[in-house]
C-alpha positions as CSV (number, residue, x, y, z in Angstrom):
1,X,-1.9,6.9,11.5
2,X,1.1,4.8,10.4
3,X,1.6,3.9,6.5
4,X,3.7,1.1,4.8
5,X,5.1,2.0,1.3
6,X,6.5,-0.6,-1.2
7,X,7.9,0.7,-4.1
8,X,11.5,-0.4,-6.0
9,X,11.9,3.0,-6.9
10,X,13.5,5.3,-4.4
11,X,11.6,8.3,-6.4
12,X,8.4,7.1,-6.0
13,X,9.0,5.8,-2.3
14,X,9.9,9.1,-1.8
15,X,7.3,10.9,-3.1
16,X,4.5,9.1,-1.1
17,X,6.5,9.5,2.0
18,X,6.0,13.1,1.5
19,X,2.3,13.1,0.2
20,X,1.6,11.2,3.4
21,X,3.4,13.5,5.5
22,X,1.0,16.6,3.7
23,X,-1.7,14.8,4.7
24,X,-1.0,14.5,8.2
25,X,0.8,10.4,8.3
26,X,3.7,8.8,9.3
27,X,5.4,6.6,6.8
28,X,8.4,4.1,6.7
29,X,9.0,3.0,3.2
30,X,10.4,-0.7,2.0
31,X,12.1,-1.2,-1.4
32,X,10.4,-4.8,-2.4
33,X,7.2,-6.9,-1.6
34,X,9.4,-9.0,0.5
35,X,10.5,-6.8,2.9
36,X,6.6,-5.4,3.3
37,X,4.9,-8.5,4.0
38,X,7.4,-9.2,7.0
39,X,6.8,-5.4,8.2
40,X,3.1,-5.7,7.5
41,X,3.0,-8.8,9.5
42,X,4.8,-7.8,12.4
43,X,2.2,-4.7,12.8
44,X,2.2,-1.3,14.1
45,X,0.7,0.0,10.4
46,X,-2.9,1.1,9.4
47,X,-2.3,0.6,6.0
48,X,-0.2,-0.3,3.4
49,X,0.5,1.2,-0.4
50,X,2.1,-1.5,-2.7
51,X,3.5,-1.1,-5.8
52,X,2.3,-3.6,-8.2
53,X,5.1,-3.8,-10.0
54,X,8.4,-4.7,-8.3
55,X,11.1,-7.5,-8.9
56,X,11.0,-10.6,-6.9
57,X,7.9,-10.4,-4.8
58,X,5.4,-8.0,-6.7
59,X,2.7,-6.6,-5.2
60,X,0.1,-8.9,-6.0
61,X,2.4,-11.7,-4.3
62,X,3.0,-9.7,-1.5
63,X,-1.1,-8.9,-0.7
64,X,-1.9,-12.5,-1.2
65,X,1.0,-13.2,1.3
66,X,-0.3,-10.4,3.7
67,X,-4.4,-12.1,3.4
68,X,-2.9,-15.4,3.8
69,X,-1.1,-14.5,7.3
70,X,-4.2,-13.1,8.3
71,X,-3.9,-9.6,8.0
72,X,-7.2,-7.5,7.5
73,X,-4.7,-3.9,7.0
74,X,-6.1,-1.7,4.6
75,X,-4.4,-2.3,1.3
76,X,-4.1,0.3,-1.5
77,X,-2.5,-1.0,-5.0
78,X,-0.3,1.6,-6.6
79,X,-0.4,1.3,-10.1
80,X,-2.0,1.6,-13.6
81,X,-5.9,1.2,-13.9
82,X,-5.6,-2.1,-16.2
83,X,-4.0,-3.8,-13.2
84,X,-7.6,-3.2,-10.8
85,X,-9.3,-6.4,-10.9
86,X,-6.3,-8.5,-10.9
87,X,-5.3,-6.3,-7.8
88,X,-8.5,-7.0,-6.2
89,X,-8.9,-10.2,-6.8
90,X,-5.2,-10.4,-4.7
91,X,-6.7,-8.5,-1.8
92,X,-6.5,-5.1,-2.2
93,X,-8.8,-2.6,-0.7
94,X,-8.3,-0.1,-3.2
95,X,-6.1,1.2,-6.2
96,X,-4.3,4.4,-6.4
97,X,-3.4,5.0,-10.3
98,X,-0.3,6.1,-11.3
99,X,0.0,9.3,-12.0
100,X,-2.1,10.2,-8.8
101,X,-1.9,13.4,-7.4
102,X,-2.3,14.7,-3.0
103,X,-5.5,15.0,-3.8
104,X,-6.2,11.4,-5.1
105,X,-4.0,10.2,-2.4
106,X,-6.5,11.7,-0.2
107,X,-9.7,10.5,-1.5
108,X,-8.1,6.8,-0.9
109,X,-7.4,7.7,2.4
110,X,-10.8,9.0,3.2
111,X,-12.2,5.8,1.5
112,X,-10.3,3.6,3.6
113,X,-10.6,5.9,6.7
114,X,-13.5,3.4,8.1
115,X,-11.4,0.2,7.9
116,X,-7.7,1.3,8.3
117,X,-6.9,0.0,11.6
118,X,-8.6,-3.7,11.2
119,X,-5.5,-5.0,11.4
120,X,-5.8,-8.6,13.0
């Protein structure tokens, strides 16, 4: 399985890369929304882990972009818990709070197990 990360923060990028890689993914990781929704679009990922966050195209920009060039990839919002409904009403699958741990990461993971893959 095959993971997009979006995050402005090399840290954070960083650190999912390696959670992934615990949990037995590959990852590539972008630095802006931008930069993911041209990725996301062009395919070869199962899901995708956007930080909400970012300058210029924000995550919620960049899911709405993604649903709107007819993506169905799983989608997983990386950020606080106040930011859920906005984040699904953008077209997120799921959310992953900040600070998460492996195991949280998994649970998503096992969550979205059933539809990562859809991509159209």
């Amino acid at each position: 399985m095959k993971a997009l990360i979006a995050d402005d923060d090399s840290d954070n990028r960083e650190i999912l890369v390696r959670m992934l890689a615990h949990a037995g993914w590959e990852a590539d990781a972008v630095g802006g929304g931008g930069e993911a929704v041209v990725r996301v679009l062009s395919g070869g990922y199962d899901i995708a882990l956007l930080d909400l966050a970012m300058p210029g195209v924000d995550g919620f920009e960049a899911a709405r972009r993604i649903r709107a060039g007819g993506s169905r990839i799983a989608l997983v919002a990386v950020s606080g818990a106040e930011a859920e409904e906005r984040a699904r009403e953008s077209g997120f699958d799921r959310c992953l709070e900040k600070p998460y741990t492996l195991e949280d990461l998994r649970g998503v993971l096992r969550d979205i197990a059933g539809t990562a893959g859809r991509e159209t």
